[in-house]
C-alpha positions in Angstrom: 55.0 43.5 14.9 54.2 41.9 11.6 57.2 40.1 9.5 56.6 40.1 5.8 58.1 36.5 4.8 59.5 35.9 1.3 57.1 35.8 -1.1 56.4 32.0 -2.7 56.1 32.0 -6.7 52.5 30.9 -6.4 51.8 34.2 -4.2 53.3 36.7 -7.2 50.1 36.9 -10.8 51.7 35.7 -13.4 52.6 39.1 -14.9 51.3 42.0 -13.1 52.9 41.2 -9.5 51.6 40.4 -5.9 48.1 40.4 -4.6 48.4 42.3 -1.6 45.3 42.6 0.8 45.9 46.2 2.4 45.6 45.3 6.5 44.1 49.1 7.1 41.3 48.9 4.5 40.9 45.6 3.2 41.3 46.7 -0.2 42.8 44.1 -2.3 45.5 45.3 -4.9 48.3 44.2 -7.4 51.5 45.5 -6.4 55.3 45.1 -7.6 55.9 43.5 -4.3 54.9 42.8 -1.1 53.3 45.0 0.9 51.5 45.4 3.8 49.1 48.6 3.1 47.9 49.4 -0.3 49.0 53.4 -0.7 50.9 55.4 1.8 47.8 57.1 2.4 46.5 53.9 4.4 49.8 53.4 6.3 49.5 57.1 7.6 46.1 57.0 8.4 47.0 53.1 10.4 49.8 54.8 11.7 47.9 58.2 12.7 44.8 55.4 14.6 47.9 53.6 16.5 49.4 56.8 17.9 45.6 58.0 18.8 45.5 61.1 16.3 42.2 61.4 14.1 42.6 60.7 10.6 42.8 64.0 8.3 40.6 62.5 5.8 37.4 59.7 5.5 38.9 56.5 5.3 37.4 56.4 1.7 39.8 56.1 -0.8 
């Protein structure tokens, strides 16, 4: 299990929010806080590839 620790000042943009690297697709986007996937749709499909199910969709978002 991954813990999230609290966020640092230098890891939040100076306006927008926090850089968040999604750890199903790589993608890297600005969020208004941490996060460890970038859209729910990645932490289904990560959860759907844990439990051994096929994905309903590519992994193309």
């Amino acid at each position: 299990m991954r813990y999230v620790e609290k966020p640092t000042p230098a890891a939040k943009t100076s306006t927008e929010g926090f850089k968040v690297t999604c750890d199903h697709c790589g993608e890297t986007k600005t969020k208004k806080r941490p996060a460890k996937y970038c859209s729910d749709t990645c932490r289904n499909r990560a959860w759907k590839e844990k439990q051994g199910q096929k994905a309903d969709v590519p992994t193309n978002i």
